[in-house]
Structure formats: structure tokens, C-alpha cells
C-alpha positions in Angstrom: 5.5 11.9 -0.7 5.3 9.0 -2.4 5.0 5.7 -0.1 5.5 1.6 -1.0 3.1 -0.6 1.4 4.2 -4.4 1.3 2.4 -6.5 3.1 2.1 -10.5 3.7 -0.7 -11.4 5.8 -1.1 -15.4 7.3 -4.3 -16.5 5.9 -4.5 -19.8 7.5 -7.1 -19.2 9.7 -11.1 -17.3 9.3 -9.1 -14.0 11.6 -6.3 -13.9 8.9 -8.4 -13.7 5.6 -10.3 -10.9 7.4 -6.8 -9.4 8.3 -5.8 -9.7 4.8 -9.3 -8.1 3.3 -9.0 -5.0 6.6 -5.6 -4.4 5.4 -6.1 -4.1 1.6 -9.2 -1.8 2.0 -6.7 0.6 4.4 -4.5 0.9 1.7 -7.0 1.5 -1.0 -8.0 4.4 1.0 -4.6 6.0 0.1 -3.3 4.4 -3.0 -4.0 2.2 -5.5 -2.9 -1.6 -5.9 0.3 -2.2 -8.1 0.4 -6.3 -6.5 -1.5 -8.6 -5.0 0.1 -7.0 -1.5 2.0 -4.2 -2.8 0.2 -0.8 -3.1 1.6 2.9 -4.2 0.2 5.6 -2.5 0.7 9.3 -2.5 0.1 10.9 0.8 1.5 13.6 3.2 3.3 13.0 6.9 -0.2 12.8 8.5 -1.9 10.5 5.8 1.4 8.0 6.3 1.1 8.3 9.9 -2.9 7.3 9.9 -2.0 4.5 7.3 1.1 3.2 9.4 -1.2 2.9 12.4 -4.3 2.0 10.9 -2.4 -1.3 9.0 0.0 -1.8 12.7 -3.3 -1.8 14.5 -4.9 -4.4 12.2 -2.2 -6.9 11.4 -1.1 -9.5 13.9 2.8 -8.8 14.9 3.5 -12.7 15.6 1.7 -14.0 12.3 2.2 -10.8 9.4 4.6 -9.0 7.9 4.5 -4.9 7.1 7.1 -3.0 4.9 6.7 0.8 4.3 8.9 2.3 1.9 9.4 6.1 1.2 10.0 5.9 -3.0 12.7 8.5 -4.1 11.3 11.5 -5.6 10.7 11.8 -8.9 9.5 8.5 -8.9 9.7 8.0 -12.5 13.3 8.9 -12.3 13.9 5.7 -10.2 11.3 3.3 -11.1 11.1 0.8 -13.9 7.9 -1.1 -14.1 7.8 -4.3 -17.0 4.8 -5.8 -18.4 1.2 -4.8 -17.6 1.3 -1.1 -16.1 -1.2 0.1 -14.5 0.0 3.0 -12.6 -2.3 5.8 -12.4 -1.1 9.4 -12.3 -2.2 11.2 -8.8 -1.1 14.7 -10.0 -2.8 14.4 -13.4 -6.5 15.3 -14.3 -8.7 12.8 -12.8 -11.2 11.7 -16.1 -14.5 9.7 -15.5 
């Protein structure tokens, strides 16, 4: 499945910009960075479980904000991206 991570993180403080960094490198575990704090990620029901709880565990409920989003599948079919794109292709050959 394809999943949407949105995320707004308070960085007012030292704690927040360290939430802020903890959350981003969770998310780059899964998926790649289509924002600043929006990510894409293709994962099964137990990767989006262990990213859900991994990014609830690190963010601060009364400061942050979290959105999951399960994309439509095909997600070509339903998404239109303008200017820069840099989408990369997780069924596709992997070239170094």
C-alpha cells in the first residue's frame, strides 16, 4: 500500500528540533521525502503499523501534528504532481 505521512512538528524549543530531525529519519526509513514534512512511502500493514507507532511515540501530542493517509491505488491514477518531481519509482529497477 501506498501511505502519505504529514507531519508539523513545534520547533520552538532544543526537544522540538530533535523531534522534528527523529521524525524525518522514521520516515526516511520507509519512503522518501516529497516536502519539507510530507513523505510517500510504500509499505505493507506491518511496516505502517511500526511507522505509526514509531512517529506517535516520538512526537509530542500537546505541541505536533500527525496525518497518515492511505493514497488510492493506482496512485498515478489519482495523483497530479506540478513543478519539480521527484518521485521515485518503488516497483521499478533500483539503478546505482
Amino acid at each position: 500500500m501506498h501511505i502519505l505521512v504529514a507531519y508539523d512538528v513545534s520547533t520552538e524549543t532544543a526537544a522540538g528540533k530533535k523531534r522534528l530531525r527523529k521524525i524525518a529519519e522514521a520516515c526516511q526509513d520507509f519512503g522518501q521525502r516529497v516536502q519539507k514534512s510530507v513523505f510517500e512511502c510504500a509499505v505493507n500493514e506491518m511496516q505502517h503499523e511500526e511507522l505509526t507507532s514509531r512517529l506517535v511515540e516520538i512526537m509530542n501530542e500537546k505541541e505536533d501534528s500527525l496525518r497518515v493517509y492511505r493514497l488510492a491505488q493506482p496512485k498515478e491514477q489519482y495523483m497530479k504532481v506540478y513543478g519539480v518531481d521527484t518521485s521515485v519509482d518503488f516497483e521499478g529497477p533500483l539503478v546505482l
